[in-house]
C-alpha positions in Angstrom: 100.1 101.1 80.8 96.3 101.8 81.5 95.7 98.0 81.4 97.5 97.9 84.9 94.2 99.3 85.7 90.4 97.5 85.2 88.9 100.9 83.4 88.2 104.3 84.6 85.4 104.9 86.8 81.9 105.5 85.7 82.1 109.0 87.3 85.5 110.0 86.2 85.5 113.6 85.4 84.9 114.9 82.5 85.7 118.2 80.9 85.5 121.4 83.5 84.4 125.0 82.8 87.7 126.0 80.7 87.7 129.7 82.3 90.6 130.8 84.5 91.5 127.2 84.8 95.1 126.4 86.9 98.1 126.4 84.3 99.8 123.8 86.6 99.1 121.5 89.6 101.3 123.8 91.9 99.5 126.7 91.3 95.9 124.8 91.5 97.0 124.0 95.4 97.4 127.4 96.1 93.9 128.2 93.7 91.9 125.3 95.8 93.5 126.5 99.1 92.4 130.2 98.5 88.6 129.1 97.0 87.8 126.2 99.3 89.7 127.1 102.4 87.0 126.9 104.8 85.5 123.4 103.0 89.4 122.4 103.6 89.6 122.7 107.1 85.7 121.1 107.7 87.0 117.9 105.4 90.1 117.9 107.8 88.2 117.9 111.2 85.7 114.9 109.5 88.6 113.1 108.3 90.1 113.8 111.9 87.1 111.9 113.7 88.3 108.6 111.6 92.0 109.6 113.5 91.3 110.7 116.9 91.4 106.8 118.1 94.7 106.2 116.5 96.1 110.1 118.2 94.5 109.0 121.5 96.3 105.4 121.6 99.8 106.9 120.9 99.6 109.7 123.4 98.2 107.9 126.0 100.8 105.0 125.6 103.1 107.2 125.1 102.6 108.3 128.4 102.5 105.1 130.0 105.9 104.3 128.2 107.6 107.2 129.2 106.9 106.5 132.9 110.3 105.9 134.9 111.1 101.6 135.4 113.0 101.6 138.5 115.7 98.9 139.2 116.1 98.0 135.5 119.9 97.3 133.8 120.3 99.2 130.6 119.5 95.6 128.9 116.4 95.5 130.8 115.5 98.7 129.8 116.1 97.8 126.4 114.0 95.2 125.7 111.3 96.8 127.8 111.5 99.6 125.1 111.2 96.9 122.6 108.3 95.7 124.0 106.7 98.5 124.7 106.8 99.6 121.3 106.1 96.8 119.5 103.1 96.1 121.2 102.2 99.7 120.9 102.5 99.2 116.8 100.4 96.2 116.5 97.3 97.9 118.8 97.6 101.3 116.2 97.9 98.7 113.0 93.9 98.1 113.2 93.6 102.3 114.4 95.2 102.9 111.3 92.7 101.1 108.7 90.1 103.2 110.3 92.1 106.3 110.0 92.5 105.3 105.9 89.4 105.0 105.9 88.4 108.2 106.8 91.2 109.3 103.9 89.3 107.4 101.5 86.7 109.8 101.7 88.9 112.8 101.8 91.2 111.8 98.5 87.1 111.6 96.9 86.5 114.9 98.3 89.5 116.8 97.5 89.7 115.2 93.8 86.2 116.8 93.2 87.9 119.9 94.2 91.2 119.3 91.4 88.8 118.7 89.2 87.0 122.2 89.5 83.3 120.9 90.5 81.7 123.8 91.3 79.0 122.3 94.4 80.6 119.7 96.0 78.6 118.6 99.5 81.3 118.0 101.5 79.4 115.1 104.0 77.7 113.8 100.9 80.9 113.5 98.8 83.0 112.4 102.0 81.0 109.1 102.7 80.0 108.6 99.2 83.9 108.4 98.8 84.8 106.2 101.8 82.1 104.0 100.9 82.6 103.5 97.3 86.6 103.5 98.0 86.4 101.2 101.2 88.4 98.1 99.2 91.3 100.4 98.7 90.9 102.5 101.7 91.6 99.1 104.0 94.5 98.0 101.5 96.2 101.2 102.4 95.8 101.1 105.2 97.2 97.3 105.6 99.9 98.7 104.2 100.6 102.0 105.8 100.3 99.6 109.3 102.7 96.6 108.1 105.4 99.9 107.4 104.9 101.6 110.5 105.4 98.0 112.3 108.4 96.9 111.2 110.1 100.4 112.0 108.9 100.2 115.5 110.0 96.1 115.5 113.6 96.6 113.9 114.6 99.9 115.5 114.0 98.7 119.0 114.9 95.3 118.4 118.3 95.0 117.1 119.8 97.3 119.7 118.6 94.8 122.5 121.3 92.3 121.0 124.6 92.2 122.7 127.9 92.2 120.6 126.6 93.3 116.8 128.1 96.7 115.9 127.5 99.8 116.7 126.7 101.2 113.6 124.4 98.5 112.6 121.2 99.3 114.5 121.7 102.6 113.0 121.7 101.2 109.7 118.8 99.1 109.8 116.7 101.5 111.2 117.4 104.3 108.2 116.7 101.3 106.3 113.5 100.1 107.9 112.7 104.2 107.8 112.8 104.1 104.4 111.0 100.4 103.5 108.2 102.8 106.0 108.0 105.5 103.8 107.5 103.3 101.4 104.8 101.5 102.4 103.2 105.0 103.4 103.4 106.4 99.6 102.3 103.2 98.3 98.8 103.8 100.4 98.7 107.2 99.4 98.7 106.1 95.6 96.2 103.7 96.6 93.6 106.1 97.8 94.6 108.5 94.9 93.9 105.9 92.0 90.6 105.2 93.6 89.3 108.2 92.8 90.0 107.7 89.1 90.1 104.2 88.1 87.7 101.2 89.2 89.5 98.9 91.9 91.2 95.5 91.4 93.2 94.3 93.9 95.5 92.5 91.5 95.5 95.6 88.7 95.6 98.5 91.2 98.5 96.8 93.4 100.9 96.1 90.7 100.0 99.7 89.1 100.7 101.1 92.3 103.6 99.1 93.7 105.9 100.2 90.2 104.6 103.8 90.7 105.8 103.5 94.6 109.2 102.1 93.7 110.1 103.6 90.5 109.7 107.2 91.4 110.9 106.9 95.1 113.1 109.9 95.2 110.7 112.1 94.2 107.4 110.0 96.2 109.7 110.7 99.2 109.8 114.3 98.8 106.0 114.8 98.4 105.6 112.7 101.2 107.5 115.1 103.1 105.3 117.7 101.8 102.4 116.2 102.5 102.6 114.6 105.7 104.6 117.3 107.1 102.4 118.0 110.3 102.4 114.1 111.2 105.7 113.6 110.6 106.9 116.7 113.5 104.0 114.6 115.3 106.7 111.2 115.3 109.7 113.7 115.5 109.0 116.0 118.7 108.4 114.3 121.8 106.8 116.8 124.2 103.6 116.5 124.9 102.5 120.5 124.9 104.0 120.4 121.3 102.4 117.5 120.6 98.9 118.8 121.2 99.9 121.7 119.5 100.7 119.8 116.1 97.3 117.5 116.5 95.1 120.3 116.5 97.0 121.4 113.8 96.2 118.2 111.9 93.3 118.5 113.1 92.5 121.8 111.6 93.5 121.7 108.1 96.4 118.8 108.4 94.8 115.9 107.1 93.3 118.1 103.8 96.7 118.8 103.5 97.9 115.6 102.8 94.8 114.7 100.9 95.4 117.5 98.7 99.1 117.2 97.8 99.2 113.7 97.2 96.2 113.7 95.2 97.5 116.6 92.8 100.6 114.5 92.8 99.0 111.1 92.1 97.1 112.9 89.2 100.1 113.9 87.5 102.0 110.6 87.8 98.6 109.7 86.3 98.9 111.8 83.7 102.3 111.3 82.7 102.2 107.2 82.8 98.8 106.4 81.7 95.9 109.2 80.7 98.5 110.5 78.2 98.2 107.6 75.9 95.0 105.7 77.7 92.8 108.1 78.6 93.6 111.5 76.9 89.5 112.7 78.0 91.1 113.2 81.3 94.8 114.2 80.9 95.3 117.2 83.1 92.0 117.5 84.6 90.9 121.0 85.9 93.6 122.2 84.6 94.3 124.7 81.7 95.3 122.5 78.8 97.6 124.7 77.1 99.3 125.4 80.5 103.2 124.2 80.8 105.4 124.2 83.9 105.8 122.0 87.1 103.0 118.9 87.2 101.4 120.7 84.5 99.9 118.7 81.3 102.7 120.0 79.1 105.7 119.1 81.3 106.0 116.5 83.7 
């Protein structure tokens, strides 16, 4: 499986100090969260400059949307919903390749930290990281956008058209939820791979498209995990809340995500190609002899 992928980076990690290693992946969040903590929350508020254009546009049109149409029919108000949103989701589409951008450097950041470097500088590290993982960074980022526009296209357009069942709109937007989440974990592989293996559009797609579809259940539930603070973002529509939750991102949010995903993108890693490809690397920063959930001996 490891010739989906070119060949592992000239910087992928090599062996860590052994001593008091993680047994598992679950337990090396909560080791990373208690040693790095305050290198956490700096990497979320740099990663959160690359997002603030992309929070800024959806509040403020958010706003602008919510502001009472007078004289419309419920038709009319319909398709000005559709509209609105549509048009809102194509402005954030080129908002979003900045904001993956900005991840790019904070997957590079956060996978020095699974690997157990002891200095990492987190400003050096963070653009070293968006600028050697830009390719992938912008591919991401292509497709977290395409995902998030055809959820706002479908979900407001179908229910604009007269005399199609009711159940229907409802239908196709848990569908076009889903073909979104999709597209989100793909991106999140993306930038997760790029911090182990050399980039090739053709070798890291394919890699990543199987790993995207194939595990789904499961991608969707770290997804939750991970993007947890965004997704009560899209979920809760009050603006006091809404502040509340982006200076949450703000704060440690976007390390969060970073961090999950990246643990879980190293064990898919693990279990689908270092295990046979690339042994020097199979459960990096972790205790080799350790066994339980995302560990080295179980996955």
């Amino acid at each position: 499986m490891m010739g989906f992928f070119s060949s592992l980076r000239p910087d992928a990690p090599g062996n860590p100090e052994e001593a008091r290693l993680p047994k598992n992946r679950f337990r090396a969040y909560f080791d990373i969260l208690r040693g790095r903590f305050w290198k956490l929350v700096g990497l979320s508020l740099l990663t959160f400059l690359f997002f603030a254009p992309l929070y800024f546009w959806r509040i403020a049109w958010g706003a602008y949307s919510a502001l009472p149409a007078e004289g419309l029919t419920e038709a009319e108000a319909l398709f000005r919903s559709f509209v609105l949103e549509s048009f809102s989701s194509l402005v954030s589409w080129p908002l979003t390749l900045l904001a993956t951008f900005g991840l790019g450097g904070a997957f590079e950041v956060v996978a020095a930290f699974t690997r157990q470097e002891g200095t990492v500088y987190l400003f050096r590290d963070f653009f070293r990281g968006a600028k050697e993982n830009w390719k992938s960074s912008l591919l991401a980022g292509f497709f977290v956008g395409l995902g998030n526009f055809l959820f706002a296209f479908n979900s407001r357009f179908y229910p604009t058209i007269e005399g199609i069942p009711g159940f229907l709109p409802i239908f196709l937007s848990v569908f076009f939820a889903l073909v979104m989440a999709y597209f989100h974990i793909l991106g999140y592989f993306l930038l997760a791979s790029a911090t182990v293996y050399r980039f090739s559009f053709k070798a890291s797609l394919k890699n990543n498209l199987v790993f995207a579809a194939v595990l789904f259940p499961k991608n969707l539930l770290f997804l939750l995990l991970a993007a947890s603070f965004p997704l009560l973002l899209e979920l809760i529509p009050y603006l006091l809340v809404q502040e509340i939750l982006i200076a949450l991102i703000a704060f440690y949010g976007l390390s969060h995500l970073a961090l999950v995903y990246q643990l879980y993108g190293e064990s898919v890693f693990d279990r689908f190609i270092n295990r046979q490809s690339a042994p020097s690397i199979l459960g990096r920063g972790l205790d080799r002899h350790g066994d339980g959930p995302l560990g080295p001996g179980k996955e």
